[in-house]
DODO-122155 format. One record per residue (C-alpha): y, z, x. Coordinates in nm, 3 decimals. Layout:
+---------+---------+---------+
!   north !      up !    east !
+---------+---------+---------+
!       Y !       Z !       X !
...
+---------+---------+---------+
This chain:
+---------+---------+---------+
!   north !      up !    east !
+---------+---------+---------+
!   0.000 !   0.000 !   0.000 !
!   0.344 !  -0.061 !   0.134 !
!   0.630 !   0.190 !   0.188 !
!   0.851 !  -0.037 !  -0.004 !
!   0.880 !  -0.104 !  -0.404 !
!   1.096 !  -0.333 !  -0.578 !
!   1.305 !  -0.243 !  -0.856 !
!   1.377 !  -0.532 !  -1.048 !
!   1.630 !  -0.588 !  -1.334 !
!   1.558 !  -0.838 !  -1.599 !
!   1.621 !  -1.003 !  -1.911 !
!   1.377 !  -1.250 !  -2.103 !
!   1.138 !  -1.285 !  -1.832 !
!   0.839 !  -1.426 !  -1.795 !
!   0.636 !  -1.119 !  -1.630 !
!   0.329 !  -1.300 !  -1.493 !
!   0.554 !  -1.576 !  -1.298 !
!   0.841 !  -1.372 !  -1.154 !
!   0.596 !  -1.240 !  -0.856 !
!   0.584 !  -1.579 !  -0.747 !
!   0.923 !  -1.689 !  -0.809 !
!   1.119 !  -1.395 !  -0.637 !
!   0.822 !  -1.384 !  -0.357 !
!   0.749 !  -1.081 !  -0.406 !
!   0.553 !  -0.933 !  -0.057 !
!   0.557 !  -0.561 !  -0.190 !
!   0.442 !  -0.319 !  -0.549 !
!   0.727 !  -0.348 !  -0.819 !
!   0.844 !  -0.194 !  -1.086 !
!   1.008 !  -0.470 !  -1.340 !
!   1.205 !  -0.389 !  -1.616 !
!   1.243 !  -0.687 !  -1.887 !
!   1.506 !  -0.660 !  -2.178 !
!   1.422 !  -0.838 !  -2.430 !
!   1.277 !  -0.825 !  -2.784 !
!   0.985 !  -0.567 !  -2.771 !
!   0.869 !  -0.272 !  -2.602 !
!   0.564 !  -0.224 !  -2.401 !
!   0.454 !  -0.125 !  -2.050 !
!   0.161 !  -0.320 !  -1.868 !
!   0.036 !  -0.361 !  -1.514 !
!  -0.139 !  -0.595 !  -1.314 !
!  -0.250 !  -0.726 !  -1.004 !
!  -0.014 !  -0.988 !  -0.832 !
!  -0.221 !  -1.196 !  -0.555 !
!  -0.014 !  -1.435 !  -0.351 !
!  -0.102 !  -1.728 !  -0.196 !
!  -0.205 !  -1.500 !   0.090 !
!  -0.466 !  -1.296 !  -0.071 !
!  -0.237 !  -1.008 !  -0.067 !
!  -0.262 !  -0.786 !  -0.350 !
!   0.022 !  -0.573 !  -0.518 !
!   0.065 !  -0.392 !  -0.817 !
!   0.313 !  -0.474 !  -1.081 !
!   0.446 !  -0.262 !  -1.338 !
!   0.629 !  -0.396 !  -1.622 !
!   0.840 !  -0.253 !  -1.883 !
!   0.941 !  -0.426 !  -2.132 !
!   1.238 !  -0.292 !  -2.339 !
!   1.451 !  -0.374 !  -2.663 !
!   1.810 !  -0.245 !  -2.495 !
!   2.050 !  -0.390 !  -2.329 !
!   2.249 !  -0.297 !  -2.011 !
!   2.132 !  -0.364 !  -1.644 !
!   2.238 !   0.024 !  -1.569 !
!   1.967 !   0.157 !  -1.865 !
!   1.694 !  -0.105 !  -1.696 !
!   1.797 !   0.014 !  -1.286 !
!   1.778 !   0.405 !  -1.423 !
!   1.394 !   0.338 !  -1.584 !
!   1.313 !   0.173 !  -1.270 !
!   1.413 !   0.447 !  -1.095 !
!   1.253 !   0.669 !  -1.290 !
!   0.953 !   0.507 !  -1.231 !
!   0.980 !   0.484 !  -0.864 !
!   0.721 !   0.633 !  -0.653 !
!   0.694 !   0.504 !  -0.334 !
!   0.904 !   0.609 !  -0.005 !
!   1.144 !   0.352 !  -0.034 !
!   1.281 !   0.162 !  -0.329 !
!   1.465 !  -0.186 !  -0.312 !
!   1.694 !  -0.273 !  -0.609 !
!   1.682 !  -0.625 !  -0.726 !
!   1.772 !  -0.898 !  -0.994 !
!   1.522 !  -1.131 !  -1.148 !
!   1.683 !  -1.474 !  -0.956 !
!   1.667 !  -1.273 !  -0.585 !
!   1.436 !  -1.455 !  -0.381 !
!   1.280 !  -1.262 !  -0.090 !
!   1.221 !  -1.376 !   0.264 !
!   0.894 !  -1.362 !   0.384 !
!   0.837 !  -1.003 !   0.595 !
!   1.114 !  -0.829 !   0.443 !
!   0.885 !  -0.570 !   0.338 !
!   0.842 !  -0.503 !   0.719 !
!   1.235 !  -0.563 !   0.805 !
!   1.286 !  -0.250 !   0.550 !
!   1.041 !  -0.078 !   0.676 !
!   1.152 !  -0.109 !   1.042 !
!   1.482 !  -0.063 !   0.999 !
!   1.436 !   0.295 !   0.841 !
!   1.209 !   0.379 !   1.090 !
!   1.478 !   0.256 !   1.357 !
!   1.761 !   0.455 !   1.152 !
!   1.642 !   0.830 !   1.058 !
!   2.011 !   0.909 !   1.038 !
!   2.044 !   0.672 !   0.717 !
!   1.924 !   0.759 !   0.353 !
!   2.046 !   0.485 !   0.242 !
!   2.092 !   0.117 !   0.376 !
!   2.263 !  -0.217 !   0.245 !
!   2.089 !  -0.488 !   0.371 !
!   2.223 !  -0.910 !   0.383 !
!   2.139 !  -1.096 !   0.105 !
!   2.282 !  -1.395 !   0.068 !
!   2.508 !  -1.501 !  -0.274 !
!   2.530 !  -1.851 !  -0.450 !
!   2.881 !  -2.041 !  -0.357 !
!   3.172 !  -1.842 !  -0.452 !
!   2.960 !  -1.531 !  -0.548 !
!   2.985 !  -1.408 !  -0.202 !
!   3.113 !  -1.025 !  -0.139 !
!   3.000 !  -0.944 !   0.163 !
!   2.809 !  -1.001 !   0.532 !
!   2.699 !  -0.770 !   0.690 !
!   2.736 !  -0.833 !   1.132 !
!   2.686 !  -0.463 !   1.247 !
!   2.503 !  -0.163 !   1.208 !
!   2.756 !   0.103 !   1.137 !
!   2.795 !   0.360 !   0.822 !
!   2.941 !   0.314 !   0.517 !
!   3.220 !   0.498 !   0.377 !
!   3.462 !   0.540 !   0.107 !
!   3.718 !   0.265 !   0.294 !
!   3.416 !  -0.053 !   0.221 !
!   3.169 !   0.080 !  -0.016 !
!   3.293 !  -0.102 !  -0.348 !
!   3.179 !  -0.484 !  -0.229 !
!   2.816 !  -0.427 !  -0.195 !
!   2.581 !  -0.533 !  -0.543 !
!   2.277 !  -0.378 !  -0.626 !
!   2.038 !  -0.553 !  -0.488 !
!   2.188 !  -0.513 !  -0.136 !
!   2.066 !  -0.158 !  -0.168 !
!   1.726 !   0.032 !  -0.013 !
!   1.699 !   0.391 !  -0.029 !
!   1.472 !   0.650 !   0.077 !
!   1.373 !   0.735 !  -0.305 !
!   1.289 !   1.119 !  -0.234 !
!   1.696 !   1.127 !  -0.109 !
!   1.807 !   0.920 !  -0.459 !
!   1.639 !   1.152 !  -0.654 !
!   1.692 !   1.520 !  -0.483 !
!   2.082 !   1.396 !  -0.538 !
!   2.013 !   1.318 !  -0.901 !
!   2.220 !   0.989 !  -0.879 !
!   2.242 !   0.703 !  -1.194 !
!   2.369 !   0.416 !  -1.271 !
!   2.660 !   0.437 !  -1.551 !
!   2.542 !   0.266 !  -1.884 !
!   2.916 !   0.175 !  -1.960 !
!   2.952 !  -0.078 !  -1.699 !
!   2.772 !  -0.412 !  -1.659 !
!   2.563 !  -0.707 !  -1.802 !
!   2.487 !  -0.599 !  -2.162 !
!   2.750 !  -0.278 !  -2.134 !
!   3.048 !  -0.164 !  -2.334 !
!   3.259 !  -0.261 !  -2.025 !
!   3.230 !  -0.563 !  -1.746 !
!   3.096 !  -0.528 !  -1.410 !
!   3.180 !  -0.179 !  -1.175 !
!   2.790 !  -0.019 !  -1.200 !
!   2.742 !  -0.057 !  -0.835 !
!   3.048 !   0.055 !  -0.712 !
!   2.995 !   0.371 !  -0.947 !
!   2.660 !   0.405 !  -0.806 !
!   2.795 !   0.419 !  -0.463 !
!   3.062 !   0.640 !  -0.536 !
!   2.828 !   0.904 !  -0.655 !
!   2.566 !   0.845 !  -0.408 !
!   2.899 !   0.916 !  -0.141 !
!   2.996 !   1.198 !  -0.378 !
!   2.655 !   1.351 !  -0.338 !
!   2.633 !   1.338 !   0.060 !
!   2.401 !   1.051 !   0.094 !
!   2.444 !   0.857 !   0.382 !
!   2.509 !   0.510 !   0.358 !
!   2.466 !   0.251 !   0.649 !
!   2.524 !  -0.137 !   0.655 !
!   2.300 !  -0.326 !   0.864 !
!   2.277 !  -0.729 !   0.949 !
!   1.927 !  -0.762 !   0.880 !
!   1.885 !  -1.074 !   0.591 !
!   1.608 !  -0.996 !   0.374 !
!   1.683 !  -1.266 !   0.125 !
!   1.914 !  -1.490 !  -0.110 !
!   1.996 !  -1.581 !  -0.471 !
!   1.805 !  -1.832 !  -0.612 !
!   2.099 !  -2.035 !  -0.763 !
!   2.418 !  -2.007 !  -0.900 !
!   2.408 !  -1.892 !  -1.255 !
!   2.688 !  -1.809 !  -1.535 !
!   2.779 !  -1.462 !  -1.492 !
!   2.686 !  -1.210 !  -1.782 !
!   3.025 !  -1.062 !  -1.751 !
!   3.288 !  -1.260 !  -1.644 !
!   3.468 !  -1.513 !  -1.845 !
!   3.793 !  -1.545 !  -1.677 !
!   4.084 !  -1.347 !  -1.607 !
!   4.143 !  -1.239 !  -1.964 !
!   4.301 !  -0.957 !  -2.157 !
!   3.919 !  -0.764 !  -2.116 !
!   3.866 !  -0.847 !  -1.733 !
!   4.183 !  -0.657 !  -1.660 !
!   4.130 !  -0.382 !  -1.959 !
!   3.770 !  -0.327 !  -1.854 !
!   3.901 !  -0.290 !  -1.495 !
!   4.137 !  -0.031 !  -1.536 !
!   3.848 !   0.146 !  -1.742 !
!   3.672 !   0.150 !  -1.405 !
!   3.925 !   0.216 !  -1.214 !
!   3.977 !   0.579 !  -1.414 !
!   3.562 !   0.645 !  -1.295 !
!   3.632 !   0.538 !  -0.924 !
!   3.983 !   0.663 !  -0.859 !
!   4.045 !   0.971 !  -1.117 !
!   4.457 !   1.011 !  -1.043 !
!   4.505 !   0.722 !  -0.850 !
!   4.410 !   0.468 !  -1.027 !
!   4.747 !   0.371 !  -1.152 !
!   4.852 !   0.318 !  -0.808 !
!   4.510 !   0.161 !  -0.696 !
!   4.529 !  -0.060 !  -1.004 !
!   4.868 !  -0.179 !  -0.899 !
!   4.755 !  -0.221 !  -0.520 !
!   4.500 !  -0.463 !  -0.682 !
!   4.701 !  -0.659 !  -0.896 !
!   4.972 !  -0.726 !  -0.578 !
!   4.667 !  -0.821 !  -0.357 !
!   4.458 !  -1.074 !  -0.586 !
!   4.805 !  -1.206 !  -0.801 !
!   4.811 !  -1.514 !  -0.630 !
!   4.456 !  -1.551 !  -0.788 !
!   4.441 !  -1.332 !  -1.105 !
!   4.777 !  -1.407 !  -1.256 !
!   4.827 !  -1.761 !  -1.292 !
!   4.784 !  -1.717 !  -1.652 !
!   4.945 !  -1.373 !  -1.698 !
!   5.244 !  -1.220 !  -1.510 !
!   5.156 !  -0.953 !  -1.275 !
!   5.323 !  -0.667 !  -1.493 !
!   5.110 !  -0.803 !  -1.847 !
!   4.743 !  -0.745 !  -1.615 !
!   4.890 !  -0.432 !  -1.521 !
!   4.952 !  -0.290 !  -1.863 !
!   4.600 !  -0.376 !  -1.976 !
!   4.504 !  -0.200 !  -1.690 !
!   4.747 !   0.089 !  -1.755 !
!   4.569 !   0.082 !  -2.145 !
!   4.217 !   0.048 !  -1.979 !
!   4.278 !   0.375 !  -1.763 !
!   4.364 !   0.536 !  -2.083 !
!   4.033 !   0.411 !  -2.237 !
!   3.868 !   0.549 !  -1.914 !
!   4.016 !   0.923 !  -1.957 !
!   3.877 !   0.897 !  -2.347 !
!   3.570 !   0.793 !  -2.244 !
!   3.478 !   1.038 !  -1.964 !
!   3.600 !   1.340 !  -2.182 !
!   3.396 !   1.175 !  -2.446 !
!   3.076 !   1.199 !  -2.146 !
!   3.161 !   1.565 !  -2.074 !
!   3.176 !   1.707 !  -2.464 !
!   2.772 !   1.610 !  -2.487 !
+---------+---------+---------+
């Protein structure tokens, strides 16, 4: 059995062919939204004869943080490996995780190169070095292995507000981060490639720089910055204007933003009255 298990994210999958298609080298836990709910495993063999176990579970919900938390609920092997249904894995990364821990007892955490489609690109990774609150927020999901016993002595989720099939657009990852920093889990970048996106596909979130990209933003901003996220959001808007408000002027994105901090204050006092 290997160290390393995948936690994959899915919607409307087909369960039996997504071994193959993400070449999948380790056991995985996959978590399909769609229109049922079930839980099966099987035996994936590759076209190396080597065996792995698959769990899937199949749920009627939506939102990619309520599918990465059951994953992670479900993890049980030493380290875990986020991932997306159109990731495609280089052959060894299993090993290159493995490795890499073992090289790195310092890190509990590691974000690992995997390249994006064209114009999805965040980040490349050059150097080993640690990661801190000054460059966590580019990193996605699926950049992400973790030594699981760490991830779940700190008792870290993923917000189900934020993401595909959320209340509010993309931030899940950066919220994950920021709690895993919040908790004291250390967090290292490192250059070693493990794999790429398939192909570029439509995002399940974005749909241009409209009244709800910048509304849902400040939203996230409240969750990542607390009291400065009126100045952050502002810092933002000066920084990206030349490319978020063509269609807007800069002080219109900033009072959705202003209004989605609002929102954000609502909804974490809603999150602390359960």
């Amino acid at each position: 059995m290997s160290r390393v298990q995948l936690l994959v994210s899915g919607v409307n999958q087909i369960k039996e062919r997504l071994p193959e298609k993400m070449n999948i080298q380790s056991d995985a836990v996959i978590v399909n939204q769609c229109d049922k709910d079930d839980s099966t495993e099987f035996e994936y063999v590759n076209n190396k004869d080597e065996v792995y176990k698959i769990k899937v579970l199949d749920r009627n919900e939506r939102g990619v943080g309520l599918s990465r938390n059951l994953a992670l609920d479900n993890a049980d092997h030493e380290f875990l490996q986020f991932a997306d249904e159109d990731i495609v894995f280089d052959d060894g990364y299993v090993s290159a995780v493995e490795q890499e821990f073992d090289r790195h007892p310092e890190a509990d955490m590691l974000m690992f190169n995997v390249k994006a489609a064209p114009g999805r690109e965040t980040y490349h990774n050059t150097d080993f070095a640690r990661v801190t609150w000054k460059n966590y927020g580019r990193y996605p999901a699926y950049a992400i292995a973790a030594r699981t016993a760490v991830i779940r002595k700190a008792g870290v989720r993923f917000s189900t507000l934020f993401g595909g099939g959320a209340k509010y657009s993309n931030g899940e990852d950066s919220l994950f981060l920021h709690d895993c920093l919040k908790s004291g889990i250390k967090i290292y970048r490192t250059s070693v490639s493990i794999g790429h996106e398939e192909s570029e596909r439509p995002s399940t979130w974005f749909t241009g720089f409209n009244d709800k990209f910048f509304f849902d933003r400040g939203v996230l901003y409240h969750f990542l910055y607390g009291k400065l996220a009126v100045i952050m959001s502002l810092r933002f808007l000066l920084v990206k204007k030349n490319e978020m408000c063509r269609e807007k002027p800069l002080t219109e994105c900033y009072r959705l933003m202003l209004k989605g901090i609002r929102r954000g204050k609502l909804e974490a006092q809603s999150k602390r009255s359960f």
